[in-house]
C-alpha positions in Angstrom: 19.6 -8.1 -17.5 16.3 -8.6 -15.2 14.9 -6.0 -13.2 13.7 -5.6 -9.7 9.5 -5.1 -8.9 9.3 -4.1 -5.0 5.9 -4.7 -3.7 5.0 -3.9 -0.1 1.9 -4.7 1.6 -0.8 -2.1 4.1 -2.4 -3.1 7.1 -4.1 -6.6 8.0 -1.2 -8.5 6.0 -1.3 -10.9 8.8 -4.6 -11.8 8.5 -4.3 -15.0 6.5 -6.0 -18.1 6.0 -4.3 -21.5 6.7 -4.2 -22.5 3.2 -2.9 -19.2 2.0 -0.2 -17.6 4.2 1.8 -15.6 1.9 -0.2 -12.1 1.5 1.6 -11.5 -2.3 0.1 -14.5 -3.3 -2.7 -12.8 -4.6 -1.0 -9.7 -5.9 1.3 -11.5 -7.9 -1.3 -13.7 -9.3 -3.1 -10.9 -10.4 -0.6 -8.9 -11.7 0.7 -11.8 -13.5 -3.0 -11.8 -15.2 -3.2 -8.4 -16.3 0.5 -9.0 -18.2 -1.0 -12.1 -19.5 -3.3 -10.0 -21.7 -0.5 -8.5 -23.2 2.1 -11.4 -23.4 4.1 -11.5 -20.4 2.5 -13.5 -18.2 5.5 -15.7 -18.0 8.0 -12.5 -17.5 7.2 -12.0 -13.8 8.5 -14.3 -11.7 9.7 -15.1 -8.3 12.3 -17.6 -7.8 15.9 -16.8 -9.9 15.4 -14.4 -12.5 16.5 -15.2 -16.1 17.3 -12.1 -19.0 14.7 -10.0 -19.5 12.5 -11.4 -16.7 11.1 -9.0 -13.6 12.0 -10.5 -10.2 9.2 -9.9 -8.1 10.4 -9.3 -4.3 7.5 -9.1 -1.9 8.6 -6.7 1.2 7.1 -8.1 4.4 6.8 -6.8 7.9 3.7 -7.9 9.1 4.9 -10.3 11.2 6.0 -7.6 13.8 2.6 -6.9 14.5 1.3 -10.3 14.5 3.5 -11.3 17.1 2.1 -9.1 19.7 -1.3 -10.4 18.7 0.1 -13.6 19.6 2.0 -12.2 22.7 -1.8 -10.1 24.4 -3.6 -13.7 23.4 -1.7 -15.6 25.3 -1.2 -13.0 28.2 -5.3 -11.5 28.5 -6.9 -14.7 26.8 -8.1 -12.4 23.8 -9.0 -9.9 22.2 -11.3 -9.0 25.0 -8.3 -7.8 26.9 -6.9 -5.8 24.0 -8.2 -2.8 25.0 -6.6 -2.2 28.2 -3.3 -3.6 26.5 -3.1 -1.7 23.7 -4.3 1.8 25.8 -1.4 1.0 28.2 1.3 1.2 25.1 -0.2 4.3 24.2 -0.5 6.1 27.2 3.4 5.1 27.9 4.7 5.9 24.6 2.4 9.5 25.1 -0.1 9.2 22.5 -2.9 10.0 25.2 -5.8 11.1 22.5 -5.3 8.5 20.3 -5.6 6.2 23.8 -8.7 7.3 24.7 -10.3 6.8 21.0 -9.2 3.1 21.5 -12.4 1.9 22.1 -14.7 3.6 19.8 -12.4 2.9 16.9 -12.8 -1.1 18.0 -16.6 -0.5 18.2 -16.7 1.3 14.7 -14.4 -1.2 12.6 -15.3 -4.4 14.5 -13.3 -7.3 14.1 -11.1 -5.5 11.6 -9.8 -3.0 14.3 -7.5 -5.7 16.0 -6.6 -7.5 12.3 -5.5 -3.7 10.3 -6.3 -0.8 12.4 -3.9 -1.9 15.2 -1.2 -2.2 12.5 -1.5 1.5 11.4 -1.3 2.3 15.1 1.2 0.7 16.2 3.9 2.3 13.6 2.7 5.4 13.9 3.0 5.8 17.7 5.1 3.1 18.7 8.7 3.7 18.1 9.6 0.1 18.7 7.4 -1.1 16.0 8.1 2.2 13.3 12.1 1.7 13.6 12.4 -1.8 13.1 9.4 -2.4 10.8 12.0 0.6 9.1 15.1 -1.6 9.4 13.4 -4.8 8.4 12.1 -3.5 5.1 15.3 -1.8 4.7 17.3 -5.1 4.6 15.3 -6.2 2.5 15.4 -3.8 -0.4 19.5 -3.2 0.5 19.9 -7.1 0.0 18.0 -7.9 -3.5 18.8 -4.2 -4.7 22.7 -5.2 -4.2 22.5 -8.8 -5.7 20.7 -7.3 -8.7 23.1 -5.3 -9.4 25.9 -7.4 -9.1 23.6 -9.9 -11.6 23.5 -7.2 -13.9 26.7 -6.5 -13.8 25.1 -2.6 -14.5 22.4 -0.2 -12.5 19.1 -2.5 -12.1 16.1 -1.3 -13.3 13.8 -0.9 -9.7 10.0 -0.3 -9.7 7.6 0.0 -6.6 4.1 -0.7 -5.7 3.1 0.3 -2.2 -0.6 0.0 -0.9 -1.8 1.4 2.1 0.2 1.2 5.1 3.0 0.3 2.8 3.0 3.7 1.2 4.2 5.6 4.6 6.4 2.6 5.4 8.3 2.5 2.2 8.7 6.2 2.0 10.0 6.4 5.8 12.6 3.3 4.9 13.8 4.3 1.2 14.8 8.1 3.2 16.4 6.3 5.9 18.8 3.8 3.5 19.1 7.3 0.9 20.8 8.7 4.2 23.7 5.7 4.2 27.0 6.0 2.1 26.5 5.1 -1.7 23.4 5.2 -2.2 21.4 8.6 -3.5 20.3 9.9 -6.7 23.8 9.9 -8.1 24.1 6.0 -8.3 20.5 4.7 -7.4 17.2 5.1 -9.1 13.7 4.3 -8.7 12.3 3.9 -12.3 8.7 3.4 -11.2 6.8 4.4 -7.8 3.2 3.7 -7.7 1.3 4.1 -4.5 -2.4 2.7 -4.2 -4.2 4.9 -1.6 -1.0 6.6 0.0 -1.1 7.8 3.5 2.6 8.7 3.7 1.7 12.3 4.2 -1.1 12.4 6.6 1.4 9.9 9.1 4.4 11.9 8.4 7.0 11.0 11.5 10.1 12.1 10.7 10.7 12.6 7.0 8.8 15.2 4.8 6.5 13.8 2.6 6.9 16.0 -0.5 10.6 16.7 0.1 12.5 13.2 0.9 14.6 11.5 -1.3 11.9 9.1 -2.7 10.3 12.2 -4.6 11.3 12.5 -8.2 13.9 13.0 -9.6 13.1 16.7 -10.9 11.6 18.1 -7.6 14.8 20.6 -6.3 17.0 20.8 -4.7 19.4 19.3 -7.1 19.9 16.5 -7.5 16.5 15.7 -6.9 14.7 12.6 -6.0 15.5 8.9 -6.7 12.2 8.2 -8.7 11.7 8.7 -12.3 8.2 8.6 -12.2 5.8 9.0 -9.7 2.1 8.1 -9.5 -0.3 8.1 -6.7 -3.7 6.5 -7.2 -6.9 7.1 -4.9 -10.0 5.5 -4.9 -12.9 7.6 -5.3 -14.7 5.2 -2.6 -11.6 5.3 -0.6 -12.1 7.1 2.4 -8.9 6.4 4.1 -6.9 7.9 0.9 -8.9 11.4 1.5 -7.6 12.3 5.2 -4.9 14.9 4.0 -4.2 12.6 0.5 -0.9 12.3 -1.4 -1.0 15.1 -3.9 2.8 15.8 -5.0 1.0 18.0 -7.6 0.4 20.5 -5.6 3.4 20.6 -3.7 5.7 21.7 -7.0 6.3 18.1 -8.2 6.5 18.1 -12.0 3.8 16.8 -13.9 6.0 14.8 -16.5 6.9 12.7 -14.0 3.9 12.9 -11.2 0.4 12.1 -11.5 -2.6 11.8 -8.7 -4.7 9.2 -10.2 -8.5 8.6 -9.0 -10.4 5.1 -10.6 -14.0 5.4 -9.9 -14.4 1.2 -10.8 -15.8 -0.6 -8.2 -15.5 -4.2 -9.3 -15.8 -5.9 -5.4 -16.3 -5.5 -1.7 -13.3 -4.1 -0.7 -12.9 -0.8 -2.4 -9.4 -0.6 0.0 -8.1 -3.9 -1.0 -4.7 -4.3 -2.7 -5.5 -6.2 -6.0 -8.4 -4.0 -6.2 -6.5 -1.1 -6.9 -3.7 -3.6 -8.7 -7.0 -5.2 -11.2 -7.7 -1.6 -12.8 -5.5 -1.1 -16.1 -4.9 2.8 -14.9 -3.1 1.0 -12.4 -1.2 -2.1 -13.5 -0.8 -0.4 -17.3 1.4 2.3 -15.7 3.6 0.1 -14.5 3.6 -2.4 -17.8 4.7 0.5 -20.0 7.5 1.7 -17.8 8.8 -2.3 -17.7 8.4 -2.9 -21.0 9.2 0.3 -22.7 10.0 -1.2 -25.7 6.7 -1.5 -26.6 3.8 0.2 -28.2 1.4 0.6 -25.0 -0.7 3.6 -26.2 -3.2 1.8 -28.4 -3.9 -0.9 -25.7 -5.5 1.5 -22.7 -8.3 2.4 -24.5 -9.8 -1.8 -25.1 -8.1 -2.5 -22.1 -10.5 -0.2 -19.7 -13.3 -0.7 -21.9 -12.7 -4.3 -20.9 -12.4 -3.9 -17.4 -15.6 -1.4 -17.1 -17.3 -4.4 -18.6 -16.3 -7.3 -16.4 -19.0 -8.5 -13.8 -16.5 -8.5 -10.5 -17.3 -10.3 -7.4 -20.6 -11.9 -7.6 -22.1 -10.3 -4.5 -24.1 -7.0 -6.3 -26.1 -6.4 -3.7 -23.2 -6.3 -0.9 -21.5 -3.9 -3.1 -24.1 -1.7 -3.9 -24.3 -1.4 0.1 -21.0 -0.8 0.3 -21.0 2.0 -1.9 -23.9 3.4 -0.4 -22.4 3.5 3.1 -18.8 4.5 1.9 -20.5 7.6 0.1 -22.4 8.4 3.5 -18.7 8.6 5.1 -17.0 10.5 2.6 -19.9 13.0 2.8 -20.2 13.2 6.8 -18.1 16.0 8.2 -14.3 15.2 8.2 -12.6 14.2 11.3 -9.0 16.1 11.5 -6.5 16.2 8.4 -4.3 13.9 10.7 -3.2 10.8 12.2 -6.1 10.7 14.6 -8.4 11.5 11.4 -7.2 8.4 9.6 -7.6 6.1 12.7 -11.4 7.4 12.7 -12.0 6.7 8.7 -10.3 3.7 8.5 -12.1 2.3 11.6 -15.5 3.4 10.1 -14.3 2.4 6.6 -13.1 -1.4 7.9 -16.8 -1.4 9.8 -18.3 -1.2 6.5 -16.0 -3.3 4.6 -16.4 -5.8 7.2 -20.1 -6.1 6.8 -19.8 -6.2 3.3 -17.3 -9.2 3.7 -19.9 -10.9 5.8 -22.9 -9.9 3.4 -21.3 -11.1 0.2 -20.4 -14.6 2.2 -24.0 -14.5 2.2 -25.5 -13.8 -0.6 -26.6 -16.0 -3.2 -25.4 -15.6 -6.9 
């Protein structure tokens, strides 16, 4: 038997270099690191899955945003015509106060506004985008979920990691497919679900956060959730996990199977970034121990985050130490809303800063 890891990506996916287009690239790489250290480097893998291997299965939607990119640069020239563009889809789909923020969000995040902000936007308040981004990802899951099973010849073991933008997206699709004929908690389960800076909650559009069928199993009503084990991880220089943040445990999830996690590491940059999150071993040795649960994990966290506390990161200290500087000014400032629209302001000032610390580590000199 193999089993199935889901991982689905946030915002600014799209945003690729030439030489690197796939955006798991870099998640897989590094995951396949970590499980190196403990003898399984070989065990995840991505092509067809042999016993006892972990199928990796990368969920993509990012392409739905990056072809209107393509569609307004080709139609206003740029992204100096953006503006008006994207304000026009907003006024018409109704989302009037998010419209008229359009432009100071651009101003605050720079040129990461049109590469991951406009993602987050566009799902929330653009139905076109949120249902089939849903139905994409959906097909997805439905199609490896099914073969593995019919592999197996038995139930498939099914973990998740969601970062970001991904968190709301995979909780919105895995209620929609729990809605369809045979599948539910009687005949489907989610072993692992580990989220990395979850905003399912504060962009909640059409299925309760702490009550959909992707909670655990053990949050009534009976028969409870799909997932076995739940664990959501925020940074503590994260500002866009702090708008209204995950926190099952405090919505009467039990704490056997739910956890709200907060690393305080800070080993590059991008605070925000998906292998960030992925790199700590709170992180990836959550998920090693639920895969390989044959095996003797407790003795290994303690060398294993000794390890990682000791490891130089990207070689750009200076950019870093800005960056936490200026991410610590914006978790201190006064709050914006506990909503959508507060997101959309922190994650436009937090891409702002993120972006100059980008620019500045380019820069600086080992």
């Amino acid at each position: 038997m193999y089993q199935l890891l889901f991982v689905i990506h946030g915002m600014g996916a799209g945003a690729r270099p030439a030489n690197d287009p796939n955006w798991w690239t870099g998640v897989v790489d590094g995951l396949r690191a970590s499980a190196g250290d403990h003898g399984h480097a070989n065990d995840l893998v991505e092509g067809t899955p042999e016993d006892g291997k972990i199928l990796v299965v990368p969920l993509t939607y990012h392409q739905l945003f990056d072809d209107i990119r393509k569609k307004w640069t080709k139609e206003g020239g740029g992204e100096a015509a953006f503006t008006t563009l994207l304000r026009a889809l907003l006024d018409q789909a109704g989302a009037n106060s998010a419209s008229v923020r359009v432009p100071s969000w651009a101003s605050s995040a720079g040129e990461f506004f049109w590469t991951h902000v406009l993602d987050v936007i566009l799902y929330r308040y653009i139905a076109e985008f949120t249902i089939n981004i849903r139905e994409v990802v959906a097909l997805q899951i439905e199609t490896a979920w099914h073969k593995a099973d019919i592999d197996n010849d038995a139930p498939t073991p099914v973990h998740f990691i969601s970062h970001s933008l991904g968190t709301a997206v995979l909780h919105d699709t895995l209620s929609m497919i729990a809605k369809m004929p045979g599948f539910g908690p009687g005949s489907h389960h989610i072993e692992t679900s580990i989220t990395c800076a979850n905003v399912s909650a504060v962009l909640e559009n059409g299925f309760p956060p702490y009550a959909s069928p992707d909670r655990p199993s053990g949050v009534p009503p009976k028969p409870g959730g799909l997932a076995r084990m739940f664990r959501s991880f925020r940074h503590e220089l994260d500002p866009i996990a702090t708008v209204h943040p995950f926190r099952g445990d405090l919505n009467g999830w039990p704490s056997l199977q739910y956890r709200d996690e907060v690393p305080v590491e800070v080993k590059d940059w991008n605070v925000h970034g998906y292998t960030h999150y992925l790199d700590n071993p709170m992180v990836h040795l959550t998920l090693f121990e639920r895969m390989w649960d044959n095996e003797n994990w407790d003795p290994r966290w303690g060398p294993a985050i000794t390890k990682y506390r000791a490891t130089p990161g990207t070689a750009c200290p200076a950019a870093i130490a800005k960056a936490r500087t200026d991410l610590r000014a914006i978790l201190a400032d006064q709050w914006p809303a506990a909503n959508e629209i507060g997101l959309l302001e922190l994650a436009s000032r937090t891409m702002g800063v993120l972006a100059a610390a980008r620019r500045a580590c380019a820069n600086e000199k080992p």
